[in-house]
Structure formats: C-alpha cells, structure tokens
MISEDO-564576 format. One record per residue: x, y, z negated of N, C-alpha, C in turn. Coordinates in pm, whole numbers, plus 50000, padded with zeros to 5 digits. Each point is the difference from the previous one (the first is absolute). Layout:
BEGIN
XYZXYZXYZ;...
REM end
This chain:
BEGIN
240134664077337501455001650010500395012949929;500775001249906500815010849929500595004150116;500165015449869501065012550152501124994549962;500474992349919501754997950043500304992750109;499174990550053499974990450110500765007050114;500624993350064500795004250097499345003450108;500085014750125499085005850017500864987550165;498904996450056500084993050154499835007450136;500845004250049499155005650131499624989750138;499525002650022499064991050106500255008150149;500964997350086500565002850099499014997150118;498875003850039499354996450098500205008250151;500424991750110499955007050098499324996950145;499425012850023498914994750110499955007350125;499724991250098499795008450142499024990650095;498865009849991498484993950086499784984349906;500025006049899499034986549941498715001249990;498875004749996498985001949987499144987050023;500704995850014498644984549985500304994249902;501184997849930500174993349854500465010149905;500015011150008500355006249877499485004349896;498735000749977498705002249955500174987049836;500104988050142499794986749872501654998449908;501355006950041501205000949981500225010449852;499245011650061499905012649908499434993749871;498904990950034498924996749851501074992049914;500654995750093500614986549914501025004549886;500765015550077500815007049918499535007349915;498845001950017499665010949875499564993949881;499054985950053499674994649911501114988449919;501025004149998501224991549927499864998649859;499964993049905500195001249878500845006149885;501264998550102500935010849965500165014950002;499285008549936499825016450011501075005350001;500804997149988501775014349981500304995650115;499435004350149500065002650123500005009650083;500835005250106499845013850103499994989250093;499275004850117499624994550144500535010650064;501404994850080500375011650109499724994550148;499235006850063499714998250138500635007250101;500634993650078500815010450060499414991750172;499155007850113499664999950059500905006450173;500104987250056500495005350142499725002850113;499235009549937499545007950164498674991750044;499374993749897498344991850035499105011950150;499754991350083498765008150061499104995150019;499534991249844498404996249980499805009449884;499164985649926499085010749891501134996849841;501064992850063501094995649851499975014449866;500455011950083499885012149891498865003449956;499394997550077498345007749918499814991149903;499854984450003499934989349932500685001949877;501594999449999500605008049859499265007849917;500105010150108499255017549926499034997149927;499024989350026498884995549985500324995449804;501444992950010499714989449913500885009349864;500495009450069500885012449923499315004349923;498695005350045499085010049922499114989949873;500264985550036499644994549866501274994949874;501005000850047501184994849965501445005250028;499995009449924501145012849971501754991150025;499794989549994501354988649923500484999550153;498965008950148500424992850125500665011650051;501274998850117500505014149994500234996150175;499545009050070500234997450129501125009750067;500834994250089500495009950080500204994750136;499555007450112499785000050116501425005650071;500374986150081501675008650077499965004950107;500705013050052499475006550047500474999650168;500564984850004500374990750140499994986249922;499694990350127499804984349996501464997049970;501014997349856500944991749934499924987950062;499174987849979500194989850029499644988249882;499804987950021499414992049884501545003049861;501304996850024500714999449939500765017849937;499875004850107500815011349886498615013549968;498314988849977498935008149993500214993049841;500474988949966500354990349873501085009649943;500725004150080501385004649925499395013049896;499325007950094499585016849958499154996449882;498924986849985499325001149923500504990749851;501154996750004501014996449883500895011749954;500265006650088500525012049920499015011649965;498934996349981498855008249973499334996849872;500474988249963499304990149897500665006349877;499004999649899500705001449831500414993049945;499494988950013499124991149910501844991149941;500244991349867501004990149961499754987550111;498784998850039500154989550093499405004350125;500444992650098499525004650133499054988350061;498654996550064499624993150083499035003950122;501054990450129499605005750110498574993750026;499525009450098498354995749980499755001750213;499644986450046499425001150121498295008950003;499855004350125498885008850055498504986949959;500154986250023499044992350048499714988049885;500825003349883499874988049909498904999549888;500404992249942498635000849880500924990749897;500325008149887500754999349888498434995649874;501174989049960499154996849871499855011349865;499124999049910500175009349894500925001949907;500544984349996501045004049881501874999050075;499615001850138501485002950040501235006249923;499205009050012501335007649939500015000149829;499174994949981500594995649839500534987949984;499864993850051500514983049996501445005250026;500735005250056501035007850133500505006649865;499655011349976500715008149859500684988649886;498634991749950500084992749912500884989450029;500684995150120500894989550043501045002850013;500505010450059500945006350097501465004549832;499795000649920501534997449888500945007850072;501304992850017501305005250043500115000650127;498914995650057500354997650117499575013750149;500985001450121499855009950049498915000450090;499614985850001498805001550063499284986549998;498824996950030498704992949948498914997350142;499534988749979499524999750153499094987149961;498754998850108499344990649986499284992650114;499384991249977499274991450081499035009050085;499394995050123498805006750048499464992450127;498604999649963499264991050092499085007850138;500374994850093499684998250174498285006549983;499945009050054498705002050048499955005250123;498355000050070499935000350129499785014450039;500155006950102499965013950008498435004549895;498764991049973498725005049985500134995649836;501624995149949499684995749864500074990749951;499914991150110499284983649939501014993949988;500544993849853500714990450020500594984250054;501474997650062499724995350098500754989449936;500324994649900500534993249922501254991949996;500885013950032501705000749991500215009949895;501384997949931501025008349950501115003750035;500475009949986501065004650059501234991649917;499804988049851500634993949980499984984950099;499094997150056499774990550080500755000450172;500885012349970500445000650161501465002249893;500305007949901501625003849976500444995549892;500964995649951500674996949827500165011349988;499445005049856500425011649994501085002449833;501335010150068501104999949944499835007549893;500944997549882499565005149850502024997849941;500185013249995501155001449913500875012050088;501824998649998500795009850054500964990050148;499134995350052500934997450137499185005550084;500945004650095499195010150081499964990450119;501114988150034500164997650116498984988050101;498874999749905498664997150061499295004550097;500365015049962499605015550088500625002250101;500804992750026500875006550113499604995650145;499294987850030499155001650107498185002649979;499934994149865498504998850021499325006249850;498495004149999499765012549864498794990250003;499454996349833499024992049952499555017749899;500275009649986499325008549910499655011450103;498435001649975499185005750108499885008949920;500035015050008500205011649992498565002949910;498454995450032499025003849961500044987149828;501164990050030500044990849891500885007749842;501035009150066500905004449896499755012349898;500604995449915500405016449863501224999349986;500695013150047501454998549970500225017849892;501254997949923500275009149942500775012650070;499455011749888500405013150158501534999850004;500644993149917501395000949984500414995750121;499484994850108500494991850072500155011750104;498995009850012499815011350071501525002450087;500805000649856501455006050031500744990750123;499864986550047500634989550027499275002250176;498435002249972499394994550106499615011850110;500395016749961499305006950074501565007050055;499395002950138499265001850028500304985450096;498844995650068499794986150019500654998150140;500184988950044501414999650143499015000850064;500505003150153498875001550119499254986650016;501204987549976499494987850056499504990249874;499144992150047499484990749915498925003249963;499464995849882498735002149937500285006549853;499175006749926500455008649900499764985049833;498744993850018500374987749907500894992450033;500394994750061501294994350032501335005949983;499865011449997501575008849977499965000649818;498794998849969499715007749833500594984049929;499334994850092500324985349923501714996649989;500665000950115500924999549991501215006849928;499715013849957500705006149939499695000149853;498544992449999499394999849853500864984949909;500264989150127500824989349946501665000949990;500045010350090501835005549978500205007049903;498775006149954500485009449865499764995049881;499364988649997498864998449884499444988750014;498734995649928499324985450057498665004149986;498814987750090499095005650004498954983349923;498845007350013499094988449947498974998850087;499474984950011499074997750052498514995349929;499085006649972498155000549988499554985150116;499794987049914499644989450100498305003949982;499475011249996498385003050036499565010950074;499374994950112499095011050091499625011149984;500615011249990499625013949951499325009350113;500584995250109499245006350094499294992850120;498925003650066499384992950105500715009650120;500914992950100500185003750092499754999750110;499695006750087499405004650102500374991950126;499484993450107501275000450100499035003850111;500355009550111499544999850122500645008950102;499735000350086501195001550142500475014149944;499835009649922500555014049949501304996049887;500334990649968500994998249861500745008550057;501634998149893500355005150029501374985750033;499634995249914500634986549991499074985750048;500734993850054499554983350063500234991049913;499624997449883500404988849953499484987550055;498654998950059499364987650013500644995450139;500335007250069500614999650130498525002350080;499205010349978498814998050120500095012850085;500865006550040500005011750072500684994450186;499555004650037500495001250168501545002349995;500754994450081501445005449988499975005150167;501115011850042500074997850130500764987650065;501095001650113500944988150074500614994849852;500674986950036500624993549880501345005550012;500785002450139501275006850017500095009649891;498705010950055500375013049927500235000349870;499174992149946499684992649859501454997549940;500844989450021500874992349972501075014249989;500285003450103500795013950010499835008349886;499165008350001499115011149895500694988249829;499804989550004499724992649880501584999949951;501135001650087500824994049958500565014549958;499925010250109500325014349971499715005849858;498774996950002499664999949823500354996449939;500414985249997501014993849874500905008750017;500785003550073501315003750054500285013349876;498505013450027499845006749924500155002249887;499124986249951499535000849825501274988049975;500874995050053501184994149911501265012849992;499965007950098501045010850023498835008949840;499425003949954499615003849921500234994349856;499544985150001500444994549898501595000749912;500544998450105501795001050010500365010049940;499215012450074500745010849954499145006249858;499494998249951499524998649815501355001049952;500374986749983501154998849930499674996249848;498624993449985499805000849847499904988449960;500644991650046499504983749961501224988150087;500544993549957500764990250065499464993550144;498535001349969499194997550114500825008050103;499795012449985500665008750148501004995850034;500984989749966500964996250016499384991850128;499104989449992499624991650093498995003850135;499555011049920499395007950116500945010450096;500975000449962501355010450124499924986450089;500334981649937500274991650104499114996450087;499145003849921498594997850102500045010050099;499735008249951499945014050144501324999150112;500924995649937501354999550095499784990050137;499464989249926500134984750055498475001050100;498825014849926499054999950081500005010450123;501155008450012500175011650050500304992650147;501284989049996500544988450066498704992050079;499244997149951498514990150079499325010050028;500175014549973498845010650101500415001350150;501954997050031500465002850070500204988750121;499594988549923500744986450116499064992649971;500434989450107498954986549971500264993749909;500674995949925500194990749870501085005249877;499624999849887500585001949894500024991949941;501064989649909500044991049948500115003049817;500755012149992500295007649850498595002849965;498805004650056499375005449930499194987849941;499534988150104499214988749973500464991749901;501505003249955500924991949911499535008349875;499905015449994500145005349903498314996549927;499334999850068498474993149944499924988149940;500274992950079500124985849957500945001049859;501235000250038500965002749829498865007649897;499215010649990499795006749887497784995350039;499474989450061498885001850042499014992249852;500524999349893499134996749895499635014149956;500895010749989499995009649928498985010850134;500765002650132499125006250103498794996550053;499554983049965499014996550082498764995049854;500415004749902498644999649935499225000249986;499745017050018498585005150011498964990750102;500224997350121498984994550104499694984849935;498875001749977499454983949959500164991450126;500235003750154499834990750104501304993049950;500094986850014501164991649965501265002250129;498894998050129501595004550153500625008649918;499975014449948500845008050005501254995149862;500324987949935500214997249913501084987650065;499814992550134500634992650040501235004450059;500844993350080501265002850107499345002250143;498954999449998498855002050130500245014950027;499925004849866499815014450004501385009250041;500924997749902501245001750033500535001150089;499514988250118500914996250115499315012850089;498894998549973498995016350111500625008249962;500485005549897500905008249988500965004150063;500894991650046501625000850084498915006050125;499274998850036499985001850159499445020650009;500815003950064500075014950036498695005750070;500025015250020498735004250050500324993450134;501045002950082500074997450106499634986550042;500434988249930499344988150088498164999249965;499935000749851498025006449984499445002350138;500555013350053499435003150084500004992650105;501084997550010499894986150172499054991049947;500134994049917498804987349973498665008549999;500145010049946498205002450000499475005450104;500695003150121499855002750111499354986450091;500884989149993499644984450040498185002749992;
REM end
C-alpha cells in the first residue's frame, strides 16, 4: 500500500477482555492494509487486557493506548475513542472478534462517496467455531439515504462498519440512549448514503459477555420489566431521532414518539399501531422474521405498557 492511501484508524475498545484479545489484536495487525493507527482506549480493565496491549505496542508502534482514568461505559468509552482517531476513515473494532485480512482494504477500496460502508459477518461460538449463520441470514441489510429503516431496528453492527470522520461533526458527542452503531447509522443515512459489502469480513463472536443479542440467546429478567424498559427506550431513541432534524424521516419519528409517549401512559393506543402499520414496509424491513411485517404486528402495537403488564402478570 502507498503513503497516499488513506490513513484508517481502527477504534478498538476494551474492558476485561483477556480471553479473546490476543486472537483480535493478531487479526488487526496482521491487516493487509498498512496506512493504519490502532487506538485502544481501555475502561478501567482489572485483568490482564493492558498488559496484553503493552505487550503488542512494543512490537507495533501503529498501536496507541490510553487508559481512562474512571469506568465511561461501553458507549461513551466508543465516543472518547472516535475523537481520538486520525485516521480519513474510522472503524469500530470489538474486544473479542477476529477480522479477516483484507478488511479494511476491501472497505477503503469500496466505500466511494459514500459516508459509510458496512459488511456481512459470520456467527461464531465463544471458542471460535463456526456455527453456520450470518448476520445476513437473520437481517436485510439497508443500502442507500433512507434512514427510516433505523428508526426501530439497526442491521449495521458497529465491529461491521467504516464510516467517514466527516461524520464526527453530526455524531459526537453520542446521546446517552441507544447504541452508538445504530445512532452512526442513522445519522449516516440522514446525511448521506451508505453501502453494503454482501461478504463475511469478520468472524463474530457470540457469548453471554456481548454487548449486543442478536441471536436472542441471553437470559432476560421478568417479561413485565422487559416490555416496560423496551418501550421507554423506544420512547428515548425516537425523542432523539426527532430532534436531529436532518431528514424528512424526523418528521415521522416526532409522530412516533408522540403517539409512543401516549402507550407508555395507558392501556391502549390506537395512533401509534396505525402509525406502523401505514409506514411498516419502510420500518419493518430490516427483521427477516415475516410476523413483524404483518397487521399481527401492528395491532401489538396499540396495546400500552399498562395493559402488558396486567396480561403478563396472568
């Protein structure tokens, strides 16, 4: 790779990984793409995660660690280590994965006009082994400038993306609520359009530490609490969406949050289950399950936290 190549930083952030970071680190160093900095920005690990770095520092100058000096949190430990980054392109990098070699050149070499770039990645078992899923085999995944796919549900996994630092300006510093790929994505299709890589670039990890559930195999607590917590969150990340203001989308996301603010409070809402159904080709995409695509779905909608909870009490 020539020095004009656009220099990548590699956003890695970690806390008590020490059982996969070792095979994570190799994967980054050994990239094909050389016009790379590795920023590690570490939260408060109390295993062997820093020594492990330090370790991989003293062979490979390109790695830059910084240790915070209190536990941030998974999302604004992402934020510190994007505004830390040099690099024309940015990609976020999980503690536990194992990245192919030519990631990030395939990624440079694809990624054109676009603000951001994202790809396929296949299911492995906490020890590695593949378990023979894709993360295209559970989501459609969205390619262009509508954002309003995003507005309940995110097909671009954070360890999948390259986005441009321009976006920096749009996305930081990152909202309390939600997830930080899911917010990038969304502001990356309100500003701009993105592309989708239909090949496996990374082997992903899954076991009871994610940070994310995609497969659905984690313990939940009560279903009450669940349903509650779930809707509060939408509640959050549409009151967020709204207030952007960068896309016609936010237009539909104020009705959403309005009509969802209404079903946090009572037993039945009929506006919000209407407002799904009316716009549910465009909102119910992403999920390959077909229910969420019917009037099945919709109609679960109208019904408020408050009656949820009486039934799941039964």
């Amino acid at each position: 790779m020539n020095t004009h190549s656009p220099l990548v930083s590699i956003a890695l952030c970690t806390y008590n990984g020490q059982n996969h970071l070792t095979e994570q680190l190799d994967s980054l160093v050994n990239q094909t793409y050389t016009q790379v900095e590795i920023i590690v920005v570490d939260d408060q690990s109390n295993d062997n995660t820093v020594k492990i770095v330090e370790q991989y520092q003293k062979k490979h100058p390109h790695i830059h660690l910084t240790v915070n000096p209190e536990n941030l949190g998974y999302q604004k430990n992402f934020e510190k280590a994007f505004a830390l980054c040099k690099g024309e392109y940015i990609c976020p990098s999980d503690q536990d994965d194992i990245w192919m070699p030519n990631k990030v050149a395939l990624m440079v070499e694809e990624i054109g006009d676009h603000l951001l770039i994202y790809h396929d990645s296949a299911f492995v078992s906490a020890r590695g082994e593949l378990i023979g899923l894709k993360m295209s085999d559970k989501l459609n995944m969205v390619e262009g400038k509508d954002p309003t796919p995003f507005l309940f549900f995110n097909c671009v996994s954070g360890h999948s993306m390259m986005f441009h630092r321009k976006l920096l300006t749009h996305i930081l510093p990152l909202p309390p609520y939600g997830v930080y790929d899911h917010y990038i994505s969304f502001i990356a299709t309100s500003t701009g359009k993105i592309k989708f890589i239909p090949k496996a670039l990374v082997m992903h990890r899954q076991h009871e530490g994610n940070a994310t559930d995609i497969l659905g195999r984690k313990k939940v607590k009560s279903k009450i609490n669940v349903t509650l917590e779930r809707m509060q969150r939408e509640n959050h990340w549409l009151k967020i969406c709204a207030d952007k203001n960068l896309h016609e989308t936010s237009k539909l996301a104020a009705e959403l949050y309005e009509a969802a603010r209404q079903r946090t409070d009572n037993f039945i809402n009929i506006r919000f289950g209407y407002l799904v159904y009316k716009h549910q080709d465009r909102l119910m995409y992403i999920p390959k399950n077909k229910s969420f695509k019917t009037i099945s779905f919709a109609i679960r909608q109208i019904w408020g936290a408050k009656a949820k909870a009486l039934w799941k009490r039964k």
